[in-house]
C-alpha positions as CSV (number, residue, x, y, z in Angstrom):
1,X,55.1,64.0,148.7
2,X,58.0,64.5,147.5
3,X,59.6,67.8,145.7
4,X,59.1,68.5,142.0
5,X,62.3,67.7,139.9
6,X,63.1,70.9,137.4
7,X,63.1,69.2,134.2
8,X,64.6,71.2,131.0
9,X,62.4,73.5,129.1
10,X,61.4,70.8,126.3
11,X,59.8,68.6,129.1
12,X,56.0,69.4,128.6
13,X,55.1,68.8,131.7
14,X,56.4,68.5,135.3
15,X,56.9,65.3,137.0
16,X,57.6,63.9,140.5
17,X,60.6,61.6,141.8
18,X,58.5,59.2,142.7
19,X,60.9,56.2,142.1
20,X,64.2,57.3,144.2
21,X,66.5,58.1,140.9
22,X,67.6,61.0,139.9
23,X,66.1,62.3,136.7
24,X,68.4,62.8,133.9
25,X,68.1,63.0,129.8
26,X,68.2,60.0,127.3
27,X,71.6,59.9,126.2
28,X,73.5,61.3,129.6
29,X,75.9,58.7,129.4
30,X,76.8,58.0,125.9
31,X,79.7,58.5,124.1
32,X,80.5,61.4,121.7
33,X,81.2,59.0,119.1
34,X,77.9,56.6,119.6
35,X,76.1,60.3,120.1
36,X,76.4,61.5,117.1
37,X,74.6,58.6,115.6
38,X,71.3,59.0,118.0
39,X,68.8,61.2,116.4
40,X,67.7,64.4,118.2
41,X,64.4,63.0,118.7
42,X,65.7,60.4,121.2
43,X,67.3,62.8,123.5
44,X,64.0,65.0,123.9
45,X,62.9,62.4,126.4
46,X,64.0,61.3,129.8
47,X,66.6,58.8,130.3
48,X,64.7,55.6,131.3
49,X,63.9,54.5,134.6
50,X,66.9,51.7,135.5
51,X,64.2,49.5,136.7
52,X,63.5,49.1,132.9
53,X,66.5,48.8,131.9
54,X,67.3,45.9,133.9
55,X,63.7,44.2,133.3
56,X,64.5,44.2,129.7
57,X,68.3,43.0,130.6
58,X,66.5,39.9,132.3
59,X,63.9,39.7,129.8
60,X,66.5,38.7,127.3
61,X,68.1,36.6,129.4
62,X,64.9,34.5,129.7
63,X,64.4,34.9,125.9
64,X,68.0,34.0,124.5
65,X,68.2,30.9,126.9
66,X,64.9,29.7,125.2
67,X,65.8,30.6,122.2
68,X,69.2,28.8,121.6
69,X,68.0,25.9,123.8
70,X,64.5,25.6,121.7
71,X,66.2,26.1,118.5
72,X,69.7,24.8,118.8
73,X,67.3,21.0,119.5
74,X,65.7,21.7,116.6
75,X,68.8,22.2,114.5
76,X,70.3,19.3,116.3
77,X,67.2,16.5,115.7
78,X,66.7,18.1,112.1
79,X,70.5,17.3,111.3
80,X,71.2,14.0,113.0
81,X,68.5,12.4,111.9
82,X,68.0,10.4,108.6
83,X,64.4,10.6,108.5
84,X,64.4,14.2,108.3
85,X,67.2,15.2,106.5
86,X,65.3,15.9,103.4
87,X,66.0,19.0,100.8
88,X,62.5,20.4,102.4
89,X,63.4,20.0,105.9
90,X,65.9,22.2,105.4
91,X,64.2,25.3,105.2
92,X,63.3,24.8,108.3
93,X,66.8,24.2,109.9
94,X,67.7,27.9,107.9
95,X,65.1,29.0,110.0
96,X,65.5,27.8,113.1
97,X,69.3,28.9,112.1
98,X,68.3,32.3,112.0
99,X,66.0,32.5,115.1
100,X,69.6,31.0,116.9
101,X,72.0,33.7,115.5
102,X,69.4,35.9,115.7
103,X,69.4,35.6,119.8
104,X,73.3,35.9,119.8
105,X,73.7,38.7,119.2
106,X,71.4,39.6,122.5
107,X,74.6,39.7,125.1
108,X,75.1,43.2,123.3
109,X,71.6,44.4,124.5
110,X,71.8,42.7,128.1
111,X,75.3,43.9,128.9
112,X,73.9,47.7,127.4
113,X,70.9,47.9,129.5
114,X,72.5,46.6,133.1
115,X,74.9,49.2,132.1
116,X,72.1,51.9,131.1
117,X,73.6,52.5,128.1
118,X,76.4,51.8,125.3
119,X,79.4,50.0,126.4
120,X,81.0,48.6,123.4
121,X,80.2,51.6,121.3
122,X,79.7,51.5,117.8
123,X,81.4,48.1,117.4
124,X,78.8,46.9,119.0
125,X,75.8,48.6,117.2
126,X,76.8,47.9,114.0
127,X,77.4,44.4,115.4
128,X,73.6,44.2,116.4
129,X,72.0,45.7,113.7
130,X,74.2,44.0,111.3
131,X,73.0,40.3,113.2
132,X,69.5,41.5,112.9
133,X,69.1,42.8,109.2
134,X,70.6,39.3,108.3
135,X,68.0,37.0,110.5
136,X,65.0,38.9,109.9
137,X,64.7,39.4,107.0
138,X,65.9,35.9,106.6
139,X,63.0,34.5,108.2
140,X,61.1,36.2,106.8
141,X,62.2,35.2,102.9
142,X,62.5,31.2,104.6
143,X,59.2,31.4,105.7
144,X,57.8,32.0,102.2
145,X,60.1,29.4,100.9
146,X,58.3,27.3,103.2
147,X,55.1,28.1,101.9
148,X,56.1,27.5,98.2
149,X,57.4,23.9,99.3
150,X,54.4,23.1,101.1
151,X,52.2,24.1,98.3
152,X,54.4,21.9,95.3
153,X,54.2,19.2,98.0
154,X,50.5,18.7,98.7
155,X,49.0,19.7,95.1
156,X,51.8,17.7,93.5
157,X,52.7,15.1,96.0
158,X,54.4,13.2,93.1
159,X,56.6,15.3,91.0
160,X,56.4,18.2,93.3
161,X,58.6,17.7,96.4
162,X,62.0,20.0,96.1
163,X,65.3,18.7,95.2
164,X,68.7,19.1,97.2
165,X,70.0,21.1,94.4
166,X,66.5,23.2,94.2
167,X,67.2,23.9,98.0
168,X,70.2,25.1,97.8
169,X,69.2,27.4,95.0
170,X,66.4,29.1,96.8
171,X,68.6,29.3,99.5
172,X,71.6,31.2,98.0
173,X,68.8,32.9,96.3
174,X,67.6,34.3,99.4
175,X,71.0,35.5,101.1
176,X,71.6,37.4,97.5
177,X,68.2,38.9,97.8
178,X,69.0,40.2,101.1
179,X,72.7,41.3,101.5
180,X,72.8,44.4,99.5
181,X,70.2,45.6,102.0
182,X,72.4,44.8,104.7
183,X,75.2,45.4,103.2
184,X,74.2,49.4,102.2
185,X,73.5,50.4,106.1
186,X,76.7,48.6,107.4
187,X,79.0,50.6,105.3
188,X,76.6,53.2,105.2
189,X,76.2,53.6,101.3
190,X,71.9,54.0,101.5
191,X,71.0,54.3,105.1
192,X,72.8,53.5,108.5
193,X,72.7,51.5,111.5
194,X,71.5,53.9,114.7
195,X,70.5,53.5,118.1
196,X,66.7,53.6,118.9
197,X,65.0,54.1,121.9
198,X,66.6,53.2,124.9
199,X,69.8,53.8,123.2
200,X,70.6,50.1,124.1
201,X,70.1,48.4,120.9
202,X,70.5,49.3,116.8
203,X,68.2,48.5,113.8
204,X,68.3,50.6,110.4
205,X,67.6,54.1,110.4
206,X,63.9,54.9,110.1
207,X,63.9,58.4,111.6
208,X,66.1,60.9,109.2
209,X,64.7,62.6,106.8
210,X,66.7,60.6,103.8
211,X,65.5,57.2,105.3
212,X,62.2,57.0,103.5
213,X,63.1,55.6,100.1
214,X,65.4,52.8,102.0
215,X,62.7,52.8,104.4
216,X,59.5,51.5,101.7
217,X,62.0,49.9,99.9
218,X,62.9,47.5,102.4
219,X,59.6,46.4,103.9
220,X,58.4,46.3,100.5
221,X,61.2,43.4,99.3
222,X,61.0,41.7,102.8
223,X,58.2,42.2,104.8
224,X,55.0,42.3,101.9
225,X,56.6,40.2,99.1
226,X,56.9,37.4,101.4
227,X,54.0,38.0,103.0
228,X,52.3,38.0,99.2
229,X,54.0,34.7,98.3
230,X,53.0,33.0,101.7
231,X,49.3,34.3,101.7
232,X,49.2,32.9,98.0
233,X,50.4,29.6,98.9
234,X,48.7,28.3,101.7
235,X,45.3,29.7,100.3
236,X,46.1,27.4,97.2
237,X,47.0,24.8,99.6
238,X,43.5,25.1,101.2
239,X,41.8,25.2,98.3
240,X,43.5,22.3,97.1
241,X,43.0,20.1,99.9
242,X,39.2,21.4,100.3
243,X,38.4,19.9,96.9
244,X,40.4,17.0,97.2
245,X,38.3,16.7,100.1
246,X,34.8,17.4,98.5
247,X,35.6,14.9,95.4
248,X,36.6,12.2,97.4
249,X,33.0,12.4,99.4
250,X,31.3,12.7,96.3
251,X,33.1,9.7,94.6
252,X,32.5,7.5,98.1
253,X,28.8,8.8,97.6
254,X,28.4,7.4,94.3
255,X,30.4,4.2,95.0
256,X,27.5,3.6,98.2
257,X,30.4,3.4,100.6
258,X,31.0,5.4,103.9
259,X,34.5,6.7,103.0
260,X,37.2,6.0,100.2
261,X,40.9,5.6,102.0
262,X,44.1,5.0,99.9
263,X,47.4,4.1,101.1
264,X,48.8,7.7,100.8
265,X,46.5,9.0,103.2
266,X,48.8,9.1,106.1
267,X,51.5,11.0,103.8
268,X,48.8,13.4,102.6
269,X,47.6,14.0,106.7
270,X,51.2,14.5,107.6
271,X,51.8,16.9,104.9
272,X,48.7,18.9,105.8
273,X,50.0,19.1,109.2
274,X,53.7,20.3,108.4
275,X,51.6,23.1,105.9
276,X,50.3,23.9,109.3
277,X,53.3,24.2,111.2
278,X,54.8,26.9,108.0
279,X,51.1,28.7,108.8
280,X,51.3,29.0,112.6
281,X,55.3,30.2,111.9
282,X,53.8,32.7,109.8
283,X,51.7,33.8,111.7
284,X,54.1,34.2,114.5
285,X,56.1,36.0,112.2
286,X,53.5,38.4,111.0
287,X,52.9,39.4,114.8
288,X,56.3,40.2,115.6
289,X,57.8,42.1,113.0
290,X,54.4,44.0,112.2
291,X,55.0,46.0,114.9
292,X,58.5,47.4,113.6
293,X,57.2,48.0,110.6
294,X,54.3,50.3,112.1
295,X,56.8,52.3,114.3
296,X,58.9,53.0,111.1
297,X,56.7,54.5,108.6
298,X,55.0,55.9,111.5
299,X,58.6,57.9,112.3
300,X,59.2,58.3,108.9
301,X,56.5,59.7,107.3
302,X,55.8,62.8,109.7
303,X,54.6,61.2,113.3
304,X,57.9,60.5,115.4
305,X,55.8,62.1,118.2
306,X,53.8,59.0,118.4
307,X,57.1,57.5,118.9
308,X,58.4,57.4,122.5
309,X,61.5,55.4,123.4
310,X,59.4,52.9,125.5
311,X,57.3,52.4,122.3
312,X,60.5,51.8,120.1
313,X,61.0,48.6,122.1
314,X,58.1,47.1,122.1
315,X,58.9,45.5,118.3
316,X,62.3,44.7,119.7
317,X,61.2,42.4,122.1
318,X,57.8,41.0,120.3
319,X,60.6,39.6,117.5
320,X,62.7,38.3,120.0
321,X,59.8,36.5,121.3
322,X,58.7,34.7,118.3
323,X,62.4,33.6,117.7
324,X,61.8,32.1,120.7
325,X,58.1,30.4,120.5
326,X,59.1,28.8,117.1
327,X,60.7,25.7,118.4
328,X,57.8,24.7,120.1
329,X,55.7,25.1,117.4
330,X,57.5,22.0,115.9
331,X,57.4,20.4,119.2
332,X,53.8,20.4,119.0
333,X,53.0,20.1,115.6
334,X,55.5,18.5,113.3
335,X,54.5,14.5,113.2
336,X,58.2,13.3,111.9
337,X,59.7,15.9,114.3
338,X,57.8,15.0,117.6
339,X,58.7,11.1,116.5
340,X,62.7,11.8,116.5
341,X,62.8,14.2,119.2
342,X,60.4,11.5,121.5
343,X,63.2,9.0,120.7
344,X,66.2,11.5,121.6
345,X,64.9,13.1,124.7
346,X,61.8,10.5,126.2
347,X,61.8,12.7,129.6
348,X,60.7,16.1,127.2
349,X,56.9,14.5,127.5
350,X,56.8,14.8,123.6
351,X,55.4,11.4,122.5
352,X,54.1,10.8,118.9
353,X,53.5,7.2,117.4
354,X,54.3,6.4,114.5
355,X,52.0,6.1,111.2
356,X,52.1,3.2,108.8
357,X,50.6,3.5,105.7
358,X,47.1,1.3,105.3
359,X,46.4,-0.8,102.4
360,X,43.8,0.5,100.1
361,X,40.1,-0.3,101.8
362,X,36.7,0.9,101.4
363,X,34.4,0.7,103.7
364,X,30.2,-0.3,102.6
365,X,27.7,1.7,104.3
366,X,25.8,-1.5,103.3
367,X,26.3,-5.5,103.1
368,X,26.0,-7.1,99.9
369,X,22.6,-9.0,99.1
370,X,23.0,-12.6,99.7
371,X,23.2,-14.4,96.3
């Protein structure tokens, strides 16, 4: 067995060079400038073991590579064709926008972590955690614009679908609802960006004692409001399509026939389907950033001890992986979307007919009586 490494006095308990490295504190190798931004809390704890450094380096290799490919084709088929270049549709291309820039800004955090710890500095923290208060929060704000266009859509099918103009409002709307919560930790007005964790990567500061206003304030305008306006949409949505649902059986019962079809059937199946594809991204979305927000009022309201730098990553990488799932959610699930992207790229294994609209028909549970 091997010999007991003498850890500082704050260790709590002793441990054993098991692995072949030598033992040394979170932070050993971190600039004084980039220091002075890592709370003490960090530097209680052990640097990490390189192995995990460099699993996480590849990690985000695999990630980004997915990531751009997956949503870079989505942007690409999205924009290029006619079909789908509608005001609604692009809500989704800001999406998949911000999963895409999102994941660029990874090479800080792979470069960081083969390195085992900061090697452009501040730049390159306030780079990151500028990048990443844009796109999630983004998402986030696009996801319930989603839902709000999906619900107009299928309870109004006819006067309800959005206009370029309306778009482009909710759009700018968006960017203006987030920037000054952005903007406030990047020039450090309310707030700051710090290093977390591994000491690798940047997000706001949830740990100081100051942080908790900015803290509630932030998941409150763009984690639960969205979250509000997305669970209020698609329940409408349901409801609406469950008794559209229920009165057309009812109308087909009295009429004596088996079912009642109109020609906007297809449509109103196809926009069901999209409303599903805003409900799985939701859903994604509600999985991955969760987590963050746990860890931060968790650390800010009295329990950073819960808190342990391997536990700081774990929402880091669970975000990057739904930036990286959602492009295969439309691969899978968006009818207009699989059609274009079968035609562009046959060899993907993506193959979706296409739907014509039927003419009006009923179908009798019973013949006529003979006259």
């Amino acid at each position: 067995m091997a010999a007991p490494v003498i850890l500082p006095s704050n260790q709590t308990q002793p441990r054993f060079d098991y692995y072949g490295y030598e033992v040394k504190m979170n932070g050993w190798n971190t600039p004084p400038e980039y220091l002075s931004y890592v709370d003490e809390h960090w530097l209680k704890y052990e640097a990490p073991n390189p192995m995990m450094h460099h699993l996480l380096g590849v990690l985000y290799i695999f990630l980004t590579i997915c990531s751009c490919l997956g949503n870079g084709c989505v942007i690409w088929i999205f924009l290029t064709s006619k079909s789908l270049r509608t005001p609604s549709n692009m809500l989704i291309v800001n999406l998949a926008l911000a999963d895409f820039v999102m994941m660029l800004k990874t090479p800080v955090f792979i470069i960081n972590s083969f390195n085992e710890g900061p090697v452009m500095g501040m730049l390159g923290c306030q780079i990151y955690g500028l990048m990443g208060a844009y796109t999630g929060p983004g998402a986030a704000c696009t996801n319930a614009a989603i839902a709000f266009d999906r619900y107009r859509t299928i309870t109004n099918p006819l006067e309800g679908r959005l206009t370029g103009g309306q778009v482009t409002a909710i759009l700018f709307f968006i960017y203006a609802w987030i920037t000054p919560w952005v903007m406030m930790p990047f020039f450090e007005i309310w707030n700051r960006f710090v290093p977390e964790g591994y000491l690798t990567s940047c997000t706001f500061d949830y740990m100081s004692e100051g942080s908790k206003f900015y803290v509630v304030g932030l998941w409150f305008c763009m984690w639960l409001c969205p979250m509000l306006i997305i669970t209020t949409c698609y329940y409408l949505v349901y409801s609406h399509v469950a008794a559209h649902e229920k009165s057309l059986k009812k109308q087909a019962s009295k009429m004596n026939v088996d079912s009642l079809r109109s020609g906007d059937k297809t449509n109103m199946r196809q926009e069901v389907r999209v409303a599903k594809v805003g409900a799985t991204l939701t859903s994604l979305f509600l999985i991955s950033w969760t987590p963050y927000a746990v860890v931060a009022f968790t650390c800010t309201f009295g329990r950073p001890d819960l808190v342990t730098p391997f536990v700081s990553m774990i929402p880091a990488c669970t975000s990057k992986t739904a930036a990286c799932i959602d492009p295969f959610v439309y691969a899978i699930n968006h009818p207009k979307y699989r059609i274009e992207l079968s035609k562009k790229m046959p060899w993907f294994c993506v193959h979706e007919k296409e739907e014509t609209s039927a003419p009006s028909e009923t179908v009798s549970k019973e013949a006529p009586a003979n006259a």
